[in-house]
N, C-alpha and C positions, 0 to 999 in steps of 0.2 A: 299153714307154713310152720316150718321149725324154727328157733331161736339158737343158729350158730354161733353168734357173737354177744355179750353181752359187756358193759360197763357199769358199775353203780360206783359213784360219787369219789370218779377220781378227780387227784389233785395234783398239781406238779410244781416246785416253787425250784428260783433260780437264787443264785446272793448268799451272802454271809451273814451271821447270826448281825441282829441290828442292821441289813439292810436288804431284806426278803422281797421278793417281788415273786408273786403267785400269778404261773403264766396257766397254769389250768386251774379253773375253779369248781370245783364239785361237777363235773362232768358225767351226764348218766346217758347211755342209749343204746338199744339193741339192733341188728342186723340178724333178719331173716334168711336161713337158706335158699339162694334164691335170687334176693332183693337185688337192687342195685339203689345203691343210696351217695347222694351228692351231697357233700360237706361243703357249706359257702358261709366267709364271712371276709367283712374290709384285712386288710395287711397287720397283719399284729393279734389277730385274733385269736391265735392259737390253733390254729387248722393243723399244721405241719406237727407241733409238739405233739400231737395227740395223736397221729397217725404214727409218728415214731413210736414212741410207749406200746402202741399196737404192734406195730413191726420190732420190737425189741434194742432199739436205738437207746431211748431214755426209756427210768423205771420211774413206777408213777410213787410221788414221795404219801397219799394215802387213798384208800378205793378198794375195787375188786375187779378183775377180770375173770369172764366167765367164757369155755370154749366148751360148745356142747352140752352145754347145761353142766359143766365140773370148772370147779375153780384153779385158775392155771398161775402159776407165776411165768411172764413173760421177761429173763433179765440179761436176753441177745437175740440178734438177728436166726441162729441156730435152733433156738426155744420157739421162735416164730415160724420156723422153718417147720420142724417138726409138727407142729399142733395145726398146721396146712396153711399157714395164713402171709401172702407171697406179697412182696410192697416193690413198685417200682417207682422210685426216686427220680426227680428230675436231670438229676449227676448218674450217671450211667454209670452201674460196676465195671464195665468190661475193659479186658484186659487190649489195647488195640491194636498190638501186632500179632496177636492169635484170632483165627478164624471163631465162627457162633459153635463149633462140635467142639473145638479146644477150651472154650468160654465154657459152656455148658458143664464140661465134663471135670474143670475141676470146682467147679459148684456141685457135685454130686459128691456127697459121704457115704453113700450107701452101694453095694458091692450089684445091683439090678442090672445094671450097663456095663459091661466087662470089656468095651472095648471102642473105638473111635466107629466103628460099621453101626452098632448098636445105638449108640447116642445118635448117629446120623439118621439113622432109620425112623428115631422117636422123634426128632423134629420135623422130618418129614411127613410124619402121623400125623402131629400135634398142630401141623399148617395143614393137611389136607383137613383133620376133623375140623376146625375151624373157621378156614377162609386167611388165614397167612400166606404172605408171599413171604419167601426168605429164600434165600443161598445158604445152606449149612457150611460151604468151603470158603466164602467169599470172607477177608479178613473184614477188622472191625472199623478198621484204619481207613478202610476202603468204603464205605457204607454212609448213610445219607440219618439222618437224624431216624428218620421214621424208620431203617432198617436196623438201628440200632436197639430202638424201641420193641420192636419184635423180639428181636435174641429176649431181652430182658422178660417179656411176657411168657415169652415158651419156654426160657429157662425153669419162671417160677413154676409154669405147669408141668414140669417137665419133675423139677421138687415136689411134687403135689400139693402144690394150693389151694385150698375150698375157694378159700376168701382171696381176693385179688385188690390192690388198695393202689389207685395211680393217683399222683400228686402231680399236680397240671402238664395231663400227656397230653394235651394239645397246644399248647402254648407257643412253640415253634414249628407246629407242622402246618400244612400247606392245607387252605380249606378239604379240598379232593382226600387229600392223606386223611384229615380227622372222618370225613364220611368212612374210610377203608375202615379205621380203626374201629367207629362205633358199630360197624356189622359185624366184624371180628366179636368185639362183646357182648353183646345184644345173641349168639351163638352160644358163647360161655354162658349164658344168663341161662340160656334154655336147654342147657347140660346139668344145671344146676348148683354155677359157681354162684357167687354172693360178689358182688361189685363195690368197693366204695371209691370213690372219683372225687377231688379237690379240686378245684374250676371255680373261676369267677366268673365265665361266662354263660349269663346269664339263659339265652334260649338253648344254649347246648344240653341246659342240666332240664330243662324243660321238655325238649325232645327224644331225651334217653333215662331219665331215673326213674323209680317208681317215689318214693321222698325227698325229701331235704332238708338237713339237717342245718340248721343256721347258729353259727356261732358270732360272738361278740365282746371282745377283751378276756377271753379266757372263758367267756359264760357261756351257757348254753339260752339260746333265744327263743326258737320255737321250731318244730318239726312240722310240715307242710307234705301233703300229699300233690305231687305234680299235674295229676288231672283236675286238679280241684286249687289251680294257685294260675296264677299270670307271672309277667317279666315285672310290673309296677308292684305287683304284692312281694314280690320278693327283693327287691330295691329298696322299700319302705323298710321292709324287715331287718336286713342288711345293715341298712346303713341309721337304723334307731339309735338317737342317744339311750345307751341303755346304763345307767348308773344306779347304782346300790354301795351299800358299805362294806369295806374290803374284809 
């Protein structure tokens, strides 16, 4: 496997001179083209920071980011956009009195889609090669948590994302919806997208990752291959007093 993604020893600190608080701590890991890897750690652990920094939210205050084996400065969602690496946030972008072809289309900066037929035609591709259900005309206003979810997935694929990064998309959808979802990516996995997924739930990341990535107050805890780990090894791990000096 190839190495799309890489991290070495980012940092991120919050606060003002004399009163710093380092919510990323030397943070190192790679993602394979490919993989599909689940980030798990308790509330505060810096899960989200760090998936920002990836998606171009926050800039990491020191580290390196590596896309394709070349070193990238990510320092906006635009940068992120461009280097393929697509993030779907638990707050929806979408605009709600515009349909998924009007959403879509002004999320596109590039001149490939010349017209509202066009964009629609690509959603409808981008749900048949996949396994999507969507309404491209249906507004946003109009639409159930889980179809709003979609627009935002086929958008990013629609931007061309290698890497796909969702921050707990299941968290409000309906058991039935999260099955829809994970055959939907378990699809991209085997197109050759790269997955990362935030989830605290525990056998969801056991039945769909290939690792796991375990964070803990900003640190990194330990990487776990999921055919070779349970729900109690990863509970343990989780939830470790892990303390060291700041």
């Amino acid at each position: 496997m190839n190495t799309i993604l890489k991290l070495e020893h980012i940092q991120k600190y919050y606060g003002n001179e004399g009163n710093i608080t380092k919510a990323i701590k030397d943070i190192s890991f790679s993602v394979e083209a490919g993989e599909f890897l689940g980030i798990m750690g308790a509330s505060g652990s810096g899960k989200t920071t760090l998936i920002n920094m990836i998606g171009g939210i926050y800039y990491p205050d020191s580290g390196s980011i590596y896309y394709e084996n070349k070193r990238v400065e990510i320092r906006s969602p635009k940068d992120a956009d461009r280097l393929g690496i697509g993030v779907v946030h638990q707050h929806f972008k979408l605009v709600s009195s515009m349909d998924a072809v009007e959403n879509i289309e002004i999320a596109l900066s590039d001149k490939e889609y010349k017209n509202k037929a066009d964009i629609r035609k690509r959603i409808i591709d981008v749900a048949k090669k996949y396994g999507f259900i969507v309404n491209p005309d249906k507004k946003i206003c109009d639409m159930s948590v889980s179809e709003k979810q979609t627009v935002e997935i086929i958008k990013a694929i629609i931007k061309g994302a290698k890497i796909l990064i969702l921050d707990e998309p299941t968290a409000v959808l309906t058991p039935q919806e999260s099955s829809s979802l994970f055959n939907v990516i378990r699809s991209m996995k085997k197109d050759g997208k790269s997955i990362i997924i935030i989830t605290h739930k525990l056998q969801e990341v056991l039945d769909i990752s290939d690792n796991v990535y375990i964070m803990r107050k900003g640190r990194y805890i330990d990487t776990l291959k999921t055919s070779e780990t349970d729900e109690n090894e990863l509970a343990c791990k989780i939830c470790l007093l892990y303390t060291s000096p700041s």
